[in-house]
gemmi code that builds the backbone of each chain (N, CA, C; Angstrom):
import gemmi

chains = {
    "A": [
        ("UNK", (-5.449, 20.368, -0.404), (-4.171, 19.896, -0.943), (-4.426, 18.972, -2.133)),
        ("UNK", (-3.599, 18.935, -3.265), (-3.851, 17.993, -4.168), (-3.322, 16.867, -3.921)),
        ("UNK", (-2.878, 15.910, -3.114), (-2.216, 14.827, -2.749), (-1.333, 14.739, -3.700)),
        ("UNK", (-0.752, 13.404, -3.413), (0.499, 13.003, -4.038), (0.144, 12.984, -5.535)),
        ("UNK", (1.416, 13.402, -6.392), (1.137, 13.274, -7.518), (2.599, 12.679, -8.052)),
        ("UNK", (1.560, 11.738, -9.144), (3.048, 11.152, -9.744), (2.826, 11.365, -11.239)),
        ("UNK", (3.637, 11.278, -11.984), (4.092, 11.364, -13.210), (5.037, 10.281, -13.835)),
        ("UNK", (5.050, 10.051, -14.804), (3.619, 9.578, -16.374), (2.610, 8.630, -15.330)),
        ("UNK", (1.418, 8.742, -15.579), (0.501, 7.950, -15.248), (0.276, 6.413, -15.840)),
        ("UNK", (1.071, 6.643, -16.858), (1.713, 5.232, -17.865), (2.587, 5.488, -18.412)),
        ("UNK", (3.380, 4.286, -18.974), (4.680, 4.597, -19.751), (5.114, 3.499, -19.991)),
        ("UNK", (5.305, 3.191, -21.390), (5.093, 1.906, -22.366), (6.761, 2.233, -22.562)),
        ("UNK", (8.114, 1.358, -22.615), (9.114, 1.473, -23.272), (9.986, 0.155, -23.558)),
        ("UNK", (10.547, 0.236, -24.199), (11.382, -0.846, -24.556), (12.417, -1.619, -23.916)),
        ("UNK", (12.545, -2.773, -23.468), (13.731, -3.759, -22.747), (15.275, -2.572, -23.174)),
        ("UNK", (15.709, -2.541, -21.678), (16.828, -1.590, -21.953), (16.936, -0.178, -22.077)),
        ("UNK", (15.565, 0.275, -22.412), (15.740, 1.879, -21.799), (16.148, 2.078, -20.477)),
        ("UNK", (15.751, 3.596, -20.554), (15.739, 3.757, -19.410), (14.543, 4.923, -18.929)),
        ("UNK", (14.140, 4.411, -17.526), (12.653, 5.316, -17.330), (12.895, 5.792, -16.119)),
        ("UNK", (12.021, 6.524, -15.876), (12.153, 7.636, -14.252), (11.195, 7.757, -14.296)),
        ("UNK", (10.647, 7.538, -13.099), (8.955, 7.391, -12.196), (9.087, 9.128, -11.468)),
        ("UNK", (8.108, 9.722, -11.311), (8.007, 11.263, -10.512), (7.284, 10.783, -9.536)),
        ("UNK", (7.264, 11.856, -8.475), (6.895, 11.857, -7.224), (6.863, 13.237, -6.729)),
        ("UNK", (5.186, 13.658, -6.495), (5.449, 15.017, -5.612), (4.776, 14.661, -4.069)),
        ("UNK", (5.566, 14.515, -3.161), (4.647, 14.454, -1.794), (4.029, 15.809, -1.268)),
        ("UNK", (2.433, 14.974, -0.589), (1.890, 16.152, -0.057), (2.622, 16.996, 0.698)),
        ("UNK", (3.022, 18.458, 0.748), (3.449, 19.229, 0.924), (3.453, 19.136, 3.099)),
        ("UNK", (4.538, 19.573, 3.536), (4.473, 19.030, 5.126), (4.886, 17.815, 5.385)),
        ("UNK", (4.822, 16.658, 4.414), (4.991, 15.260, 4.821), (6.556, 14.970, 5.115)),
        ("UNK", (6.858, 14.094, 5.708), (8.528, 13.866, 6.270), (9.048, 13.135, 5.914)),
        ("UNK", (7.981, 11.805, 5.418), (8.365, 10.351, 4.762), (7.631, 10.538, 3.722)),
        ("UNK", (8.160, 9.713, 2.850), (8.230, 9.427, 1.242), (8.385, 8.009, 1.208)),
        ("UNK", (7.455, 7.098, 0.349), (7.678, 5.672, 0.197), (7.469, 5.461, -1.508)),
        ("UNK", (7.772, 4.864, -1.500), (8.102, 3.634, -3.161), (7.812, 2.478, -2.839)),
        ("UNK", (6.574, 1.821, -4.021), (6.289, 0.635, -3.722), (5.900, -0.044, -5.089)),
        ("UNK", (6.188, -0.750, -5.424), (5.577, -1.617, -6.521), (4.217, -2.782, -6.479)),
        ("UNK", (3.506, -2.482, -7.181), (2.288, -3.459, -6.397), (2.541, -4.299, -8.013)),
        ("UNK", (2.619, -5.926, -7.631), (2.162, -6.880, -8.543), (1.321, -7.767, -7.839)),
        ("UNK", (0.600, -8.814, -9.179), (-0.592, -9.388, -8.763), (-0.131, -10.297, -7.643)),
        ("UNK", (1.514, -11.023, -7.609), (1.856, -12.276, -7.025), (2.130, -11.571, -5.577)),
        ("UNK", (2.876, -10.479, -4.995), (3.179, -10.013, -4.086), (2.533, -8.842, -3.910)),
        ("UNK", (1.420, -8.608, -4.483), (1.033, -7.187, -3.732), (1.855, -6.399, -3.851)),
        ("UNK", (1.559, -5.280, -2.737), (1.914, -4.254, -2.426), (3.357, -4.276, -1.715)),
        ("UNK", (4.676, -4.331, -2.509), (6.146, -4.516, -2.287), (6.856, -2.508, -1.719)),
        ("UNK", (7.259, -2.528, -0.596), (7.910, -1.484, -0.111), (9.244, -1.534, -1.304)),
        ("UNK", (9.371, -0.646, -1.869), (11.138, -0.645, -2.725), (12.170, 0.425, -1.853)),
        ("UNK", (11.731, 1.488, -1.027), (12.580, 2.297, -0.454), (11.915, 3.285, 0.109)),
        ("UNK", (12.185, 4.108, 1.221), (11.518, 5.409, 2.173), (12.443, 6.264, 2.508)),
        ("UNK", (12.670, 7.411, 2.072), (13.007, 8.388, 3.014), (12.485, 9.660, 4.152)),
        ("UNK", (13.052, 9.786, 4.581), (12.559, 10.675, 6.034), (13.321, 11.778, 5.892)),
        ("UNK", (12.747, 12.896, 5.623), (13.250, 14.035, 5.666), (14.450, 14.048, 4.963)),
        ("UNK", (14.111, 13.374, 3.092), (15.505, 13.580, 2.368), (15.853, 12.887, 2.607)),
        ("UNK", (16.155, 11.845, 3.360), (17.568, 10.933, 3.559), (16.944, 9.393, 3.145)),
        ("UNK", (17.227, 8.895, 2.308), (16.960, 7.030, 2.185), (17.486, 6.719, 3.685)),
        ("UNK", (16.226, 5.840, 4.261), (16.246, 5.287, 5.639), (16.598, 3.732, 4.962)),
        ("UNK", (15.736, 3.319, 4.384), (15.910, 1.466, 4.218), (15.450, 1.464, 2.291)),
        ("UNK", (16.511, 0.962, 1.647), (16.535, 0.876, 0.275), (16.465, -0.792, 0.165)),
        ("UNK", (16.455, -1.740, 1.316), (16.574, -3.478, 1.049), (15.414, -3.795, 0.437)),
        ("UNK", (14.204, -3.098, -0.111), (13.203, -3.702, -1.056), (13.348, -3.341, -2.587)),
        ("UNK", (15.052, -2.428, -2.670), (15.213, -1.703, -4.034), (15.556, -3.475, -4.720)),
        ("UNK", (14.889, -4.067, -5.832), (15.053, -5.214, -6.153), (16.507, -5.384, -7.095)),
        ("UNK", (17.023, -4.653, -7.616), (18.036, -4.859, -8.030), (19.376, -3.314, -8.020)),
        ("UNK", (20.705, -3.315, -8.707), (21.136, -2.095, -8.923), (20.366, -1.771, -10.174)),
        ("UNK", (20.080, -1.885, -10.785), (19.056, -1.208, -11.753), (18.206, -0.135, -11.012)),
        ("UNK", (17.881, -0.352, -10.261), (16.829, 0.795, -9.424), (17.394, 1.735, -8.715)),
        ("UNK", (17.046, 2.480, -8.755), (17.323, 3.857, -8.110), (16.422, 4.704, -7.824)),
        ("UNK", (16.706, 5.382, -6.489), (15.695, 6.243, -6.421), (16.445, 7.616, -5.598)),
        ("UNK", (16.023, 8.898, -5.769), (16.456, 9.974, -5.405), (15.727, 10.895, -4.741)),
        ("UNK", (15.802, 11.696, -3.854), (14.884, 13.088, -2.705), (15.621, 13.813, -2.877)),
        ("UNK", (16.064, 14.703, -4.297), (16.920, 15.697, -4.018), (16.508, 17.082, -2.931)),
        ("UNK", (14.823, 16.629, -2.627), (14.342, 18.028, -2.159), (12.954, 17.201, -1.339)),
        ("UNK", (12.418, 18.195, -0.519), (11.307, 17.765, 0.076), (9.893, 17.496, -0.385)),
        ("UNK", (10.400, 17.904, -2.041), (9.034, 18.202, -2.553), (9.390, 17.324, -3.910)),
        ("UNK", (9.949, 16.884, -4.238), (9.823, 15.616, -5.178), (11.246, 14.247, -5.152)),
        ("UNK", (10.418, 13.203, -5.602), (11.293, 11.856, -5.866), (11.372, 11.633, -7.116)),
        ("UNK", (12.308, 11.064, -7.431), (12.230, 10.069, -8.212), (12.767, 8.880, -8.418)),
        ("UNK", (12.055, 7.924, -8.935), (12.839, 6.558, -9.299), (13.195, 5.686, -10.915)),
        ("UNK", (14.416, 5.786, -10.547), (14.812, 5.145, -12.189), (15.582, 3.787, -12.253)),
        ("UNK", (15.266, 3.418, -13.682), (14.872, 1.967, -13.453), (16.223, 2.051, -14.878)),
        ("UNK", (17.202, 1.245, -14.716), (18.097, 1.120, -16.116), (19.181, 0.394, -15.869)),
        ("UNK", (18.999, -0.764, -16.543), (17.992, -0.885, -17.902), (16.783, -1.329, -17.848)),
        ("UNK", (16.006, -1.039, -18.242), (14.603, -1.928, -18.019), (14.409, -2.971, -18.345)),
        ("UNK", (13.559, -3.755, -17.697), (13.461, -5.053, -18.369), (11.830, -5.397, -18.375)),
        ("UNK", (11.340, -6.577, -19.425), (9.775, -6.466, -19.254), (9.508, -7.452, -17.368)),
        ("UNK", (9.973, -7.870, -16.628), (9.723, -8.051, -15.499), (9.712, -7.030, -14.753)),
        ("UNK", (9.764, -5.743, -15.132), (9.854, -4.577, -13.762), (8.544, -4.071, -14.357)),
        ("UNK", (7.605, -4.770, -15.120), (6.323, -4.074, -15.815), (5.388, -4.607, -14.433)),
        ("UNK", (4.730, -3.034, -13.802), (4.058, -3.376, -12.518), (3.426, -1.724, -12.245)),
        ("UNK", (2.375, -1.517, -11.491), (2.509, -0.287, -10.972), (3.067, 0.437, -9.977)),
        ("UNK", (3.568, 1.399, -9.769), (4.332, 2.221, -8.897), (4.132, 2.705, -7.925)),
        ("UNK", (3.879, 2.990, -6.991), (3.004, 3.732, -6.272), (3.840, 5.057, -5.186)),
        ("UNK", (3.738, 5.784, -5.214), (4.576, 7.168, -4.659), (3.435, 7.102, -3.368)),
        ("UNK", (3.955, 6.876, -1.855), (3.158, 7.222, -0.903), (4.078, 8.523, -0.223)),
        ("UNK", (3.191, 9.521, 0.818), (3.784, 10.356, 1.882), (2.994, 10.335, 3.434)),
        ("UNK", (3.955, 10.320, 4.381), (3.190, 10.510, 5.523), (3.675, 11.253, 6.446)),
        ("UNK", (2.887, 11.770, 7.427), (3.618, 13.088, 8.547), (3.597, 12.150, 9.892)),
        ("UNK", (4.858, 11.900, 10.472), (4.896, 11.012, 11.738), (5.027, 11.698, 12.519)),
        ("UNK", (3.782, 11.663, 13.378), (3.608, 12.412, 14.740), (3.149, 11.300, 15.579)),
        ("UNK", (4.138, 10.436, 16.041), (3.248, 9.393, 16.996), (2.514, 8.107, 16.365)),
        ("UNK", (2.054, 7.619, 16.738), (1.473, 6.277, 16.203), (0.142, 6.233, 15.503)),
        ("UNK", (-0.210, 8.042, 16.107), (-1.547, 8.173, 15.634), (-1.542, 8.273, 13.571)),
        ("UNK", (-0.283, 8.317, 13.222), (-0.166, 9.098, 12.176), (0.609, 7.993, 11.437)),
        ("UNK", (0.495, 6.857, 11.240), (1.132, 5.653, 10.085), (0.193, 6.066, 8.988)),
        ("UNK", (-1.099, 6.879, 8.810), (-1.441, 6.408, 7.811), (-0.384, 7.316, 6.748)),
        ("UNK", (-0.631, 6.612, 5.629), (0.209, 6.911, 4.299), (-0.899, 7.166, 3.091)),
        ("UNK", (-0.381, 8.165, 2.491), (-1.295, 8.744, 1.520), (-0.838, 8.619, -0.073)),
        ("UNK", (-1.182, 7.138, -0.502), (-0.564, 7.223, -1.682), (-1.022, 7.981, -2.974)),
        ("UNK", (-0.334, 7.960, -3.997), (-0.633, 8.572, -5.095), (-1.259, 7.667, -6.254)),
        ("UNK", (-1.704, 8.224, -7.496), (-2.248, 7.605, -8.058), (-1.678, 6.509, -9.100)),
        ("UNK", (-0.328, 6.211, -8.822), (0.502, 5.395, -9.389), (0.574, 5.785, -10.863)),
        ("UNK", (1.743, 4.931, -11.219), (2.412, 5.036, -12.566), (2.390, 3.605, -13.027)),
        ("UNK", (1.913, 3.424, -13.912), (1.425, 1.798, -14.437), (2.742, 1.465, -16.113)),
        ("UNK", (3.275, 0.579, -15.142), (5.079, 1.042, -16.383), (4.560, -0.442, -16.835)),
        ("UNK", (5.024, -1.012, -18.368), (4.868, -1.490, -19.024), (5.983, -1.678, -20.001)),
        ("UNK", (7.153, -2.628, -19.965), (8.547, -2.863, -20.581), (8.284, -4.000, -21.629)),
        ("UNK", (8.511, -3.667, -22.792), (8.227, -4.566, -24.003), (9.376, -4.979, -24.125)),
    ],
    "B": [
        ("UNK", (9.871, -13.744, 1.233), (8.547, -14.390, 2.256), (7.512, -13.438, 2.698)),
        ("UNK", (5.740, -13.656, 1.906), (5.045, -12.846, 2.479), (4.771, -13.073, 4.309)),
        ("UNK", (4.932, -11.697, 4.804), (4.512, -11.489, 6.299), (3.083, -11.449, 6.338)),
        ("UNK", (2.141, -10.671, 5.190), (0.890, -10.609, 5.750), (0.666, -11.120, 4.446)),
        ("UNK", (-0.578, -12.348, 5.172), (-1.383, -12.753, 3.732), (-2.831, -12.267, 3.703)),
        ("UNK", (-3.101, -12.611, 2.639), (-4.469, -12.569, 2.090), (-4.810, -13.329, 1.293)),
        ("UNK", (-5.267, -14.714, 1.594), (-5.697, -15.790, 0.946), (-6.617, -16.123, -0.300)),
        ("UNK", (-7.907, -14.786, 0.289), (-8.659, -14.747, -0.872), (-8.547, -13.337, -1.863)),
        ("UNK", (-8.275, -14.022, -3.012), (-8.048, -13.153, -3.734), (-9.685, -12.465, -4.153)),
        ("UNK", (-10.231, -13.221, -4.179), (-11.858, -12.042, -4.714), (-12.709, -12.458, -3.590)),
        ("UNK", (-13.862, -11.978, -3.399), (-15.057, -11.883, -2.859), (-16.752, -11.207, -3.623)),
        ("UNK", (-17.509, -12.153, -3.326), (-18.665, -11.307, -4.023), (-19.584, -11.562, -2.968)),
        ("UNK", (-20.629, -10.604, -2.800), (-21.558, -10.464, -1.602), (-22.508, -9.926, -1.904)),
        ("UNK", (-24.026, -10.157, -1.687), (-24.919, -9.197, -1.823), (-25.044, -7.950, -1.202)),
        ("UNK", (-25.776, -7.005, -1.635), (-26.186, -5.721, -1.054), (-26.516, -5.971, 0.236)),
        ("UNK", (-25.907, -5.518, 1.342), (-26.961, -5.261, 2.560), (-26.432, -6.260, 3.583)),
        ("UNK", (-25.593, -7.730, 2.531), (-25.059, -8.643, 3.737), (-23.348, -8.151, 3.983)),
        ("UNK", (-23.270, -9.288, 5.042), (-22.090, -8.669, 5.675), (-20.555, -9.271, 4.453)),
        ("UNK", (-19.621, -8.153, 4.729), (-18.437, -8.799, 3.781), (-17.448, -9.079, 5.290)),
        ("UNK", (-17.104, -10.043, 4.743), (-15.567, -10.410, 5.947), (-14.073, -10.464, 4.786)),
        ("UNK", (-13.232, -10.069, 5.089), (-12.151, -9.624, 4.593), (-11.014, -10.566, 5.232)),
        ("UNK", (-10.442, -11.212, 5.192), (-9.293, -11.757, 6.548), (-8.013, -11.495, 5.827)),
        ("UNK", (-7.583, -11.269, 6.919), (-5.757, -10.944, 7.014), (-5.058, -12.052, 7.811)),
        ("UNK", (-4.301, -12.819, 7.590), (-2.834, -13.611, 7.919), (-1.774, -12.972, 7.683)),
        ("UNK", (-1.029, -12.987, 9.518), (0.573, -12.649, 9.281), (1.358, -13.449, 10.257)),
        ("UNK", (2.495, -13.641, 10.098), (3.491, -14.649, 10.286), (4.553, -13.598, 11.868)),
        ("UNK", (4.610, -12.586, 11.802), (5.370, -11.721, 12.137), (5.030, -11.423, 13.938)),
        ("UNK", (5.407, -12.033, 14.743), (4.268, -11.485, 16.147), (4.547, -10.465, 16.751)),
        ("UNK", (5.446, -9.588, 16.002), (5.944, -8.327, 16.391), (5.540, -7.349, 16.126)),
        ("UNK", (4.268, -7.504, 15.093), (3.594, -6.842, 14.320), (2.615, -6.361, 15.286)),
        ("UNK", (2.721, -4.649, 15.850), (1.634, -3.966, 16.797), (0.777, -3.420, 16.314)),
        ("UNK", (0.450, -3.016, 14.534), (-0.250, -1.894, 14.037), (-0.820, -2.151, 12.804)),
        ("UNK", (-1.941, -2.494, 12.621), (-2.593, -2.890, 11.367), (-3.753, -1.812, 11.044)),
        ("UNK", (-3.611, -1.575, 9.540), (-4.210, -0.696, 8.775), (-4.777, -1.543, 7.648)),
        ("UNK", (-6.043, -1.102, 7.063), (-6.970, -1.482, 6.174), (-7.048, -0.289, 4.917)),
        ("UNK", (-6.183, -0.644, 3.778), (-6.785, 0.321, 2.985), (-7.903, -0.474, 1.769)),
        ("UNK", (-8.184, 0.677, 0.839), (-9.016, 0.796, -0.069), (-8.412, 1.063, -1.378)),
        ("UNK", (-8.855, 0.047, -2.516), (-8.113, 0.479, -3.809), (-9.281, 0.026, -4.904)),
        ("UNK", (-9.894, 1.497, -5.045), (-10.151, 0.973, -6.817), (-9.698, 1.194, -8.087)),
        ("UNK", (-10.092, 0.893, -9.233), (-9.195, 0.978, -9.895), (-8.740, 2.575, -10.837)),
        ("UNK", (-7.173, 2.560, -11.003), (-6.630, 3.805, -11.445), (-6.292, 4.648, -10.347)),
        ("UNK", (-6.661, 4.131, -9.158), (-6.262, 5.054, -8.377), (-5.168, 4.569, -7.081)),
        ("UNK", (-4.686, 5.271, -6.291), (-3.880, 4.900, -5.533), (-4.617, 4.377, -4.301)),
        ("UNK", (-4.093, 3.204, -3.151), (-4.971, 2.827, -1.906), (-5.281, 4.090, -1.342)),
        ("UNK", (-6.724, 3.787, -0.335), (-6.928, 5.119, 0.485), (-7.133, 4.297, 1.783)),
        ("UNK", (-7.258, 4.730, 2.893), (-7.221, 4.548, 4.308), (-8.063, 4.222, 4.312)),
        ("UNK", (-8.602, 3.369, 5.788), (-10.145, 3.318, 5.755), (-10.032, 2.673, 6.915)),
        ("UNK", (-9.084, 2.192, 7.849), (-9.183, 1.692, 9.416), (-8.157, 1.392, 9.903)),
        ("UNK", (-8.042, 1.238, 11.348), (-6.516, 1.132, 11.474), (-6.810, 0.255, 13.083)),
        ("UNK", (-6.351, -0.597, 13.813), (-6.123, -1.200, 14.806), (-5.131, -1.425, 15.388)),
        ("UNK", (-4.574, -0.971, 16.689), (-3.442, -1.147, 17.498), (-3.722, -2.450, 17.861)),
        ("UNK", (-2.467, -3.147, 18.477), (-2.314, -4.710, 19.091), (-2.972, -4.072, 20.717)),
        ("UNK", (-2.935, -3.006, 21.230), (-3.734, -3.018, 22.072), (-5.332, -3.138, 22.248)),
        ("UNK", (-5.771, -3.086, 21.430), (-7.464, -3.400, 21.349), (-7.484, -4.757, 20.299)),
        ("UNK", (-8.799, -5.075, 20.694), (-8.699, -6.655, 19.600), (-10.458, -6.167, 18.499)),
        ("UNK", (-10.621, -4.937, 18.382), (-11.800, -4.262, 18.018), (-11.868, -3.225, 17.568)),
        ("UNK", (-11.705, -2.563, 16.354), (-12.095, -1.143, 16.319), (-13.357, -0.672, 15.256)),
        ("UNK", (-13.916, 0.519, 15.537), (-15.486, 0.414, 14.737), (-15.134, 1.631, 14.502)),
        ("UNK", (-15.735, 1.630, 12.879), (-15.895, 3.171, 12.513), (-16.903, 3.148, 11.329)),
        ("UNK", (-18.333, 3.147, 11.868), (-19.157, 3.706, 10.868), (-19.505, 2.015, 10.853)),
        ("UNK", (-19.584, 1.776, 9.381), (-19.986, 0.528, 8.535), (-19.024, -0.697, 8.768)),
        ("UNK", (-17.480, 0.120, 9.248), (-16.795, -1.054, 9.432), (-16.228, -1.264, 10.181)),
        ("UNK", (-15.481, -2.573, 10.661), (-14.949, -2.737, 11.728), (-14.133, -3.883, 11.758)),
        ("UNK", (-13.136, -3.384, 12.112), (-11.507, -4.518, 12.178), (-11.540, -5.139, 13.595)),
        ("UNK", (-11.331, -6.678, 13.575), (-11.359, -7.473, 14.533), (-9.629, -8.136, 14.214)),
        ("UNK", (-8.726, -7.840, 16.107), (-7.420, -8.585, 15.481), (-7.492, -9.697, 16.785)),
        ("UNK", (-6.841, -10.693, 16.618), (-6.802, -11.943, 17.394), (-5.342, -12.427, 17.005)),
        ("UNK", (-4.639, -11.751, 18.103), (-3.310, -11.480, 18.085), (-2.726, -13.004, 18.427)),
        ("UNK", (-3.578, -13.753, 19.212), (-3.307, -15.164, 19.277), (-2.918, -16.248, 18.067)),
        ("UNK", (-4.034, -15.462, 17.098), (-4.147, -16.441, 15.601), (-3.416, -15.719, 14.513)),
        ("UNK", (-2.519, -14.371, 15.097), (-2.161, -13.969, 14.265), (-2.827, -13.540, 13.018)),
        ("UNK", (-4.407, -13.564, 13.489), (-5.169, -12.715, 12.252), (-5.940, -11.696, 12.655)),
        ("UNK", (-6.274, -11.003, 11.545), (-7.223, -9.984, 11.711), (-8.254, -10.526, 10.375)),
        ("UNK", (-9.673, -9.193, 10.685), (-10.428, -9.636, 9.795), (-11.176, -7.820, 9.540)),
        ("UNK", (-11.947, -7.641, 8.151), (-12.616, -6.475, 8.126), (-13.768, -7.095, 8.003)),
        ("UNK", (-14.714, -6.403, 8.617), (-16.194, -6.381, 8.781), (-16.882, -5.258, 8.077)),
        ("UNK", (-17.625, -5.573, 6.782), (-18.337, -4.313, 6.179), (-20.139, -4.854, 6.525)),
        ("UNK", (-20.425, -4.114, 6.970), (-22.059, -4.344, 7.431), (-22.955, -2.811, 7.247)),
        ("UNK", (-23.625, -3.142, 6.688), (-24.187, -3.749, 4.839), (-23.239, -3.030, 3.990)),
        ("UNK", (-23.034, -4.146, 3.514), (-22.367, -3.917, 1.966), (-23.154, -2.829, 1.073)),
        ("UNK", (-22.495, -2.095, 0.077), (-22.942, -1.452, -0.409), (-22.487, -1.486, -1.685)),
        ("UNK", (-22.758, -1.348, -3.088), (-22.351, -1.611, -4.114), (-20.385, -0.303, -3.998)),
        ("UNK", (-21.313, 0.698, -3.738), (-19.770, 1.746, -3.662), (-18.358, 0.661, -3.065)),
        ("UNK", (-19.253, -0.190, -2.014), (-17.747, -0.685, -1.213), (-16.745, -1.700, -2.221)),
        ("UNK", (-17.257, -2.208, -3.729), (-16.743, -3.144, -4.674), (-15.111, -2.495, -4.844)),
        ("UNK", (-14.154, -3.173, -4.687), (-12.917, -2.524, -4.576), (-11.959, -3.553, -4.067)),
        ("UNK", (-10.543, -3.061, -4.232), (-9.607, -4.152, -3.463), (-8.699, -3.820, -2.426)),
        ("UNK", (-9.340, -4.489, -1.383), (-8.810, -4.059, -0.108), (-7.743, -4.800, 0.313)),
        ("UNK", (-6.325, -3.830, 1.124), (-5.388, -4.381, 1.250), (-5.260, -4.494, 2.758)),
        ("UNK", (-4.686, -5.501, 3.079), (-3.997, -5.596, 5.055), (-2.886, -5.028, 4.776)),
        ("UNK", (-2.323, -3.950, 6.090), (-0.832, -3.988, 6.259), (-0.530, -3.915, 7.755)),
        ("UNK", (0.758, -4.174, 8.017), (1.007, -4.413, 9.122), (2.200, -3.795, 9.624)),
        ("UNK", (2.698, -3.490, 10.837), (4.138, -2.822, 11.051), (4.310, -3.219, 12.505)),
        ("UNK", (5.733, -2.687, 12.772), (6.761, -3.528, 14.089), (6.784, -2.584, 14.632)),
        ("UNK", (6.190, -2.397, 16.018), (6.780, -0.929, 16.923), (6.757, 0.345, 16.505)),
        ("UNK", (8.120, 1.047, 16.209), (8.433, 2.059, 16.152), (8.482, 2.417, 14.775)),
        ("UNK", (8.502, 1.514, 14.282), (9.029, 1.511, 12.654), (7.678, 1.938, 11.337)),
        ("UNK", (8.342, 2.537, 10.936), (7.473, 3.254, 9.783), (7.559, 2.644, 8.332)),
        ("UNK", (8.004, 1.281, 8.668), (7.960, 0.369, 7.336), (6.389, -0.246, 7.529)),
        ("UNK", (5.949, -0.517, 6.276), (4.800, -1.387, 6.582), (4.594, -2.540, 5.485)),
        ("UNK", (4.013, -3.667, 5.969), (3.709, -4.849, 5.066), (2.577, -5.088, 4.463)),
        ("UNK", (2.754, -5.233, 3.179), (0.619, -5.192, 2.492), (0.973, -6.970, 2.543)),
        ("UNK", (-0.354, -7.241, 2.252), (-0.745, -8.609, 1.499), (-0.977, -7.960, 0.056)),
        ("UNK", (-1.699, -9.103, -0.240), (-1.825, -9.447, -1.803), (-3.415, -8.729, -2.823)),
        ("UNK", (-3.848, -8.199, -1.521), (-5.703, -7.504, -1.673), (-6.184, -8.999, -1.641)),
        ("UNK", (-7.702, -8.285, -1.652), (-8.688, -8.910, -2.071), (-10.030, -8.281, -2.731)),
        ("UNK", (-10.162, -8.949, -4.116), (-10.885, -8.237, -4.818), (-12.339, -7.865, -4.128)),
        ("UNK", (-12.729, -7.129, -3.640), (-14.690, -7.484, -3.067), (-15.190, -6.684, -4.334)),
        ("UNK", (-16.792, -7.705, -4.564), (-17.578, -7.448, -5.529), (-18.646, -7.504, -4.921)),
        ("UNK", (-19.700, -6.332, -4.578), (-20.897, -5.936, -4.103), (-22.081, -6.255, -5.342)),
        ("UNK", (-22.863, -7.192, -4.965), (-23.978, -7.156, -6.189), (-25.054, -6.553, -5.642)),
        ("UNK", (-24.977, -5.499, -6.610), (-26.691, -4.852, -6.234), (-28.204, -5.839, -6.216)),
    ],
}
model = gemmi.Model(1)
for chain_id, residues in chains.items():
    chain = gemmi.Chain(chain_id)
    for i, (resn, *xyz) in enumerate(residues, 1):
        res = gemmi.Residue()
        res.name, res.seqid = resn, gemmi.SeqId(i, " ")
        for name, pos in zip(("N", "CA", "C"), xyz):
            atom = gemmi.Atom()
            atom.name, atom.element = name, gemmi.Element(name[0])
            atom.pos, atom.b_iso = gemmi.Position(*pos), 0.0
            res.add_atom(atom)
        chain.add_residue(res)
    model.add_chain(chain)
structure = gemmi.Structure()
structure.add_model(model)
structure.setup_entities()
């Protein structure tokens, strides 16, 4: 399997655009996570869904953020307007919950966003 | 409010000695702690995992110790190896729930 893949791997834009993070989860997986990692808080949960459906969006940090599962096989999250404080990396995780044996989460290789 | 900390932000260790890693969390509801791996450009990868039912788990080179009393855990890398230089994260989760909490990493630096 090629694991998770996200799209732009960077993406430099200006205060007030607007940007959209990609997300393909490994294929089979049920959950889908969004996370922002900065240096002060680490690794921040922003939202998960389970089979398509947003379960818990209370780490989405503002209405500016958004995020969407139109399908089982990709996310996305958009950020508008941007601002240079949402400059952080992204991280697209997926995982298959079968029991307790199975929390682990398989993230992707993040999207490293950068708001001038 | 961070739930799981990680106090030290870097670490450096020689080849061959032991690295200790520690995790702080605030949360005592917290049954399920996982250890990943992050270097750089790439996304964390797995690398151990401990239920609140054991206070020990070993796999290979490493091994997670939790002391559910102190509310910490710790990673044990024995011998370090230059490959292991990377930033390792704690996370933690409640029961049933498929949310999970990182800390902040910690940088480890293996000197050959």
């Amino acid at each position: 399997d090629a694991g998770v893949i996200q799209s732009p791997r960077h993406e430099v834009t200006e205060m007030g655009q607007e940007v959209t993070l990609r997300c393909k989860p490994i294929s089979g997986h049920d959950y889908l996570f969004w996370y922002r990692q900065t240096m002060m808080r680490g690794l921040e949960l922003l939202i998960y869904f389970n089979n398509n459906v947003p379960i818990d969006d209370s780490g989405m940090p503002e209405d500016r953020f958004s995020a969407k599962m139109p399908n089982a096989s990709f996310s996305t999250l958009k950020i508008q307007p941007s601002e240079p404080r949402d400059s952080a990396v992204y991280f697209c995780a997926s995982s298959l919950r079968q029991g307790k044996a199975s929390y682990e989460q398989y993230f992707g290789p993040g999207t490293r966003l950068t708001v001038t | 409010d961070q739930q799981v900390k990680q106090n030290s932000p870097s670490l450096s260790v020689q080849e061959g000695r032991i690295s200790i890693l520690n995790c702080d969390y605030t949360n005592s509801m917290f049954d399920y702690f996982l250890w990943y791996k992050k270097y750089p450009a790439e996304g964390p990868t797995f690398l151990i995992s401990i239920s609140s039912i054991k206070d020990k788990n070993e796999d290979g080179r490493f091994t997670v110790f939790l002391n559910k009393s102190a509310k910490h855990l710790s990673l044990h890398i024995v011998p370090s190896q230059p490959g292991d230089s990377a930033v390792y994260f704690c996370a933690a989760s409640e029961g049933t729930g498929n949310q999970f909490y990182f800390g902040t990493g910690t940088s480890l630096t293996v000197i050959p």
